[in-house]
N, C-alpha and C positions, 0 to 999 in steps of 0.2 A: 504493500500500500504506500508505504514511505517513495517509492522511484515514482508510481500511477500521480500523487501528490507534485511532486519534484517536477513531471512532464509539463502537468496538466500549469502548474506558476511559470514555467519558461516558456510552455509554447499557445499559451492563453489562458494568459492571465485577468483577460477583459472577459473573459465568458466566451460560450461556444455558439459559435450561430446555429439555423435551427432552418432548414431548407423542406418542400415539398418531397412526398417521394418520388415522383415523376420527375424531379427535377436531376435525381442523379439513378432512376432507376426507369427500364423496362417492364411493363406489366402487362401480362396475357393471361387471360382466363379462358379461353377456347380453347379446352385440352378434347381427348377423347375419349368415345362411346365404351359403355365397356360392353361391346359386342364382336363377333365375328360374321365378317360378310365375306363372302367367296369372291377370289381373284385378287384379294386385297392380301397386302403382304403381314404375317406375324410377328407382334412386337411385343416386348415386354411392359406393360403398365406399372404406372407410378401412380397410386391409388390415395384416397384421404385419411387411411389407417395408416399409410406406411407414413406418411407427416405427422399424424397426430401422436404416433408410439414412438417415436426417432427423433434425436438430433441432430443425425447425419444421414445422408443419402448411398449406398453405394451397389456396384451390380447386384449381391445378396438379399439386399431390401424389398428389390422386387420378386414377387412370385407369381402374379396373374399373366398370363396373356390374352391379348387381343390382337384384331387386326386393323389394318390404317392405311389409309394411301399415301403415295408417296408425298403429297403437297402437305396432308396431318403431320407426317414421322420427319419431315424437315422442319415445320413452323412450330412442332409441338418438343421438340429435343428437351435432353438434357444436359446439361453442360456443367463443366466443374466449376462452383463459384455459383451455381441459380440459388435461390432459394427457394423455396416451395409453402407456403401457408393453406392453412384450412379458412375460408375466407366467408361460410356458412356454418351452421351447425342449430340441430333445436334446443341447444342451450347457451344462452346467450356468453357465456360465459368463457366457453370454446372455440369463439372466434378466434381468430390470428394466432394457434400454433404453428411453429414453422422448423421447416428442416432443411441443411444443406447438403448438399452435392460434393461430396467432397472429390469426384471425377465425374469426365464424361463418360455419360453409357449410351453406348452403341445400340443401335436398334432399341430403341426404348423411346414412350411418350410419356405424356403425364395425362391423367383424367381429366375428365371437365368441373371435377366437384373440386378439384384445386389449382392454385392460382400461383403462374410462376413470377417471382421477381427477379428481373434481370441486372445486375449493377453494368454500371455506363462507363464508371471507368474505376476498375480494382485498386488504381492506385492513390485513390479517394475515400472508399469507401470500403471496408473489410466485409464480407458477405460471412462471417459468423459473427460479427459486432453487429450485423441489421438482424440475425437471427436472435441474438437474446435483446434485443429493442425490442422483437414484437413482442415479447414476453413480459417486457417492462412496462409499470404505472404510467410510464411515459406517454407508452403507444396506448395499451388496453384501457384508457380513461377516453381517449377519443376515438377507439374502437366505439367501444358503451355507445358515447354520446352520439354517435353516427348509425348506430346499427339500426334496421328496422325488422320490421316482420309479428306473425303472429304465429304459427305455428314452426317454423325458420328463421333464426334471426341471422341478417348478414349483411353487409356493405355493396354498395356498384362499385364498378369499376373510376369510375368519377369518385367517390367518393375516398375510394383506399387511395388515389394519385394524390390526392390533398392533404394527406396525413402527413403531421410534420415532423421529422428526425434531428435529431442534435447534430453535429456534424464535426465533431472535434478531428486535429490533423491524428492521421493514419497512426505514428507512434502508439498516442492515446488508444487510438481504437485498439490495438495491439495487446497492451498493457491491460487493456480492461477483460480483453477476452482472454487474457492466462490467467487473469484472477480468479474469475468467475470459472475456467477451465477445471481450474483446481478445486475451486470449490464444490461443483458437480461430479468432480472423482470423488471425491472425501465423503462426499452426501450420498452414493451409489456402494462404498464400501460399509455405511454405516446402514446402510438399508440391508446389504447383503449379510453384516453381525447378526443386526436385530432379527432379520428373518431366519437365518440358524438357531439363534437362541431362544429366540419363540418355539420350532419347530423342538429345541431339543428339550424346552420348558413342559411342552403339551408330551411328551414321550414319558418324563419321568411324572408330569400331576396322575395319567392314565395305566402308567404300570404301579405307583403308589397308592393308588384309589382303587385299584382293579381284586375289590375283596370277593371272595366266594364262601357263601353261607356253608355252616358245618352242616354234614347232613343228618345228623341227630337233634340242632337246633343249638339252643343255648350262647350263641354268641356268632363272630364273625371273624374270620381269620384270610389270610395273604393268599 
């Protein structure tokens, strides 16, 4: 924290400006059907579970396929560095989880139920610093206050380009996303304890508890 501090006083020290995301990103939400139509070429889908359960993007992530035309499997790619958000969902709340790419995959599109963002220029913007912004009060307060719906709540396309990002230089973005890096190892090792010890806690309450009546009666024993 002490370096992220040290950056953030040498290389803006006035405050970080605060730009559109259209202004430094691409955004497409016209993915594909998840269907197969004959003559059409198969490709591996990038679906709204694989964003929603993921951090990161990679060939493995995907499991579905489908197929797509050539003009889909070129405008709908994916590339190392997109981001991917869930940009719907029927609880309001699940809006704008996001995941990155961490390579290109070949023969693979993304669905229509999620929405790629594209960074305009990498050496601006770090595309896993835009992935934990959507995650941030930052983003998710003017998610909220933009989303609609009644039975689906979600943003247009107009509206998610007007959402505005911090924009500190690159170092910063850097420095913030190994802090937080670290943090989400630490948090996934502390989850993997506590779920052992749970598991080893319900082993010993159920072989301690696991009495069997005498069969003459008078009491209860191991």
């Amino acid at each position: 924290m002490n370096k992220l501090t040290e950056l953030i006083q040498n290389l803006c020290p006035n405050g970080v400006e605060y730009v559109k995301l259209v202004d430094v990103c691409e955004i497409a939400n016209t993915g594909v059907d998840k269907k197969i139509v004959p003559d059409q070429k198969m490709v591996k889908l990038l679906n709204y579970m694989d964003v929603y359960r993921n951090m990161y993007i990679t060939p493995e992530t995907l499991a579905m396929e489908v197929s797509a035309s050539d003009n889909k499997i070129e405008n709908c790619s994916i590339e190392e560095g997109d981001v991917f958000i869930t940009p719907t969902s029927e609880t309001i709340d699940d809006i704008g989880h996001s995941a990155v790419a961490t390579q290109t995959i070949d023969n693979a599109v993304y669905s229509y139920h999620i929405m790629r963002v594209r960074i305009k220029n990498k050496e601006q913007l770090s595309p896993f610093y835009l992935s934990y912004l959507f995650e941030s009060n930052v983003l998710q307060k003017q998610i909220l206050m933009n989303a609609t719906g009644l039975t689906r709540f979600g943003l247009s396309k107009g509206k998610w380009e007007n959402i505005k990002i911090p924009l500190p230089p690159l170092a910063v973005q850097r420095e913030i996303v190994k802090i937080l890096d670290n943090f989400t190892e630490l948090t996934a090792e502390l989850t993997a304890e506590l779920t052992a010890r749970k598991k080893q806690y319900e082993y010993y309450r159920n072989s301690l508890l696991n009495f069997q009546k005498l069969e003459n009666g008078g009491g209860i024993m191991e």
